[in-house]
C-alpha positions as CSV (number, residue, x, y, z in Angstrom):
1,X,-14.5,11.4,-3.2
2,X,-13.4,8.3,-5.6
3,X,-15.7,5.1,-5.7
4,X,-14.3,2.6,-3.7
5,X,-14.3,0.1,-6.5
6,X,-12.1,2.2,-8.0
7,X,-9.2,0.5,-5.5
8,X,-9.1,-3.2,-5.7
9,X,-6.6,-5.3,-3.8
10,X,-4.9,-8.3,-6.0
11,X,-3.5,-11.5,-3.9
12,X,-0.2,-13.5,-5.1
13,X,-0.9,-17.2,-3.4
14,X,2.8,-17.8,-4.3
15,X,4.5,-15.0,-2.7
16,X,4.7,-16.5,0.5
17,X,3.9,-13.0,2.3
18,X,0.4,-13.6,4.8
19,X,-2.7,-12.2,3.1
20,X,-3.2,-9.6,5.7
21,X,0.5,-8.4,4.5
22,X,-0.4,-8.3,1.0
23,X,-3.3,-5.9,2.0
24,X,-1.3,-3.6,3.9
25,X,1.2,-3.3,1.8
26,X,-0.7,-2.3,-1.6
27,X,-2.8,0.4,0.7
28,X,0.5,1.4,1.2
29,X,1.9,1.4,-2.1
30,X,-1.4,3.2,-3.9
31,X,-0.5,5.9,-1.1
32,X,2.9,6.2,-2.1
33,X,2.3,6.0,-5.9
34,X,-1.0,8.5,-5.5
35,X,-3.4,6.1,-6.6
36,X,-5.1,6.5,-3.1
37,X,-5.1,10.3,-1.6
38,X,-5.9,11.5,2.1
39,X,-9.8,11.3,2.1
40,X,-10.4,8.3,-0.7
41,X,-12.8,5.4,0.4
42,X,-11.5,2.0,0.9
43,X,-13.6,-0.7,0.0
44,X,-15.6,-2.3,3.1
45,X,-14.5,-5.4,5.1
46,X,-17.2,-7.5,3.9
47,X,-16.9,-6.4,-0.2
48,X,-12.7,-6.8,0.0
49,X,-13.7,-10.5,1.8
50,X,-15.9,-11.3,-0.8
51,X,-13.8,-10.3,-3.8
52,X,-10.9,-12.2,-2.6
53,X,-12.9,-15.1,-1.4
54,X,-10.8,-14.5,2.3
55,X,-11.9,-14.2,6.1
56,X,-13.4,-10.8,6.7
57,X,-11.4,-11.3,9.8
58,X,-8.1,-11.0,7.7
59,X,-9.0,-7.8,6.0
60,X,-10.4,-6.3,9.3
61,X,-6.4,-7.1,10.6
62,X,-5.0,-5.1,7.9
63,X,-7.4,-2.2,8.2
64,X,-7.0,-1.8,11.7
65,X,-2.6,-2.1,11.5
66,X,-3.1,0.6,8.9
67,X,-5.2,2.4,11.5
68,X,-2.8,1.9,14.4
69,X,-0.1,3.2,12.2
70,X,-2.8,6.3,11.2
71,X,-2.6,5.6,8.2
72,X,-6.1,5.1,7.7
73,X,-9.5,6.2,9.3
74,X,-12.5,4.2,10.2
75,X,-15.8,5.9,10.6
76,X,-18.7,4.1,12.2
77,X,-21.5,3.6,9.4
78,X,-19.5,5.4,7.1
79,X,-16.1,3.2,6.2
80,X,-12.5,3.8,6.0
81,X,-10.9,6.4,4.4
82,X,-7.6,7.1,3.9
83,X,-6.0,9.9,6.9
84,X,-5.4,13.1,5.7
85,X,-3.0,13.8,9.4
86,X,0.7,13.7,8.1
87,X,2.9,11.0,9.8
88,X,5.7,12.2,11.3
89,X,8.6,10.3,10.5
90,X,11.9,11.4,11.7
91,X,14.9,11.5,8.9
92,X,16.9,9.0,10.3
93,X,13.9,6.5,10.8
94,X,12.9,7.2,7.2
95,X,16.7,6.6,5.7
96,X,16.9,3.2,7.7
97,X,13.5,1.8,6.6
98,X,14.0,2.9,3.2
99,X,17.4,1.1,3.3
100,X,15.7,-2.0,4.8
101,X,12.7,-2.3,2.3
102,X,15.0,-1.6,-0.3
103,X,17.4,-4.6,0.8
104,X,14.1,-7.0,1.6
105,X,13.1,-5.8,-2.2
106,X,16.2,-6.5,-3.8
107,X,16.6,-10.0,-2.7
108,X,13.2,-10.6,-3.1
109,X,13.7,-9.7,-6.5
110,X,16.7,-11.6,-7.4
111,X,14.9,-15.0,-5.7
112,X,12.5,-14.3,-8.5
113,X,15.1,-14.0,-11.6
114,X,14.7,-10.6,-12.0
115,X,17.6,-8.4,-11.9
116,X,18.0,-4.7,-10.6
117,X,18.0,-3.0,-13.9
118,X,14.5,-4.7,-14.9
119,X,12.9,-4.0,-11.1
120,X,14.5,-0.1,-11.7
121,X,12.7,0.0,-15.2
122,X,9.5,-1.2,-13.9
123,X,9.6,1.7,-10.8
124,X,10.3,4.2,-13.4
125,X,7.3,3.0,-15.2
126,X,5.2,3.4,-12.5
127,X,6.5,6.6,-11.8
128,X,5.3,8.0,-15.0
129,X,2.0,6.3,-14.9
130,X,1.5,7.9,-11.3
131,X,-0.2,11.6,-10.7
132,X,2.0,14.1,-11.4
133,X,2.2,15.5,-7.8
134,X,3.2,12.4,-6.8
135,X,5.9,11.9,-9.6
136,X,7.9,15.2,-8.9
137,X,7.4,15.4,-5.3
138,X,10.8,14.3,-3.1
139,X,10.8,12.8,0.1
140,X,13.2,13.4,2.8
């Protein structure tokens, strides 16, 4: 099982998107890029707090979202780890968020100056940086 300190959460104070946000969204993205796996150790409450100078409170928030979503797993006295249980996502719920995080992305993007062909570049990059399960692996 990694070291927790080998996952470290980064805030952007000029995004605009809540802290608790930010957390829950780059659990989600190390998931989905393979930089964290079922099983892998989050960093506690009080050590992500800490690090970012934030209310343990607002990391607690994310953890348990992440948990109500089973996405993660908290163990008394042990810590949280990310679930190993598949979520069940039906097709048609998968196309339509996929079509909405893609739209929220895109203007995101373009708000900061970059266009689509540098965002695509930079997805591509990270694809090839990411584990190679992860890379080849399609999603319905």
């Amino acid at each position: 099982m990694p070291n927790p300190a080998e996952f470290a959460f980064r805030l952007d104070s000029h995004s605009g998107v809540p802290v608790y946000r930010q957390l829950i969204d780059q659990v989600q993205g190390a998931i989905a890029s393979g930089a964290l796996r079922p099983g892998d150790q989050l960093p506690t409450v009080r050590l992500v707090a800490v690090e970012l100078a934030i209310n343990p409170n607002t990391v607690l928030r994310a953890y348990r979202e992440l948990e109500i979503r089973g996405i993660l797993d908290t163990q008394q006295g042990t810590g949280t780890f990310v679930s190993d249980r598949p979520l069940e996502t039906r097709p048609e719920e998968k196309s339509r968020l996929l079509t909405q995080l893609a739209q929220e992305f895109a203007a995101r993007a373009g708000a900061a100056g970059l266009t689509l062909h540098q965002v695509i570049d930079e997805l591509r990059r990270m694809q090839s940086h990411a584990a190679p399960t992860q890379s080849t692996r399609r999603t319905s």
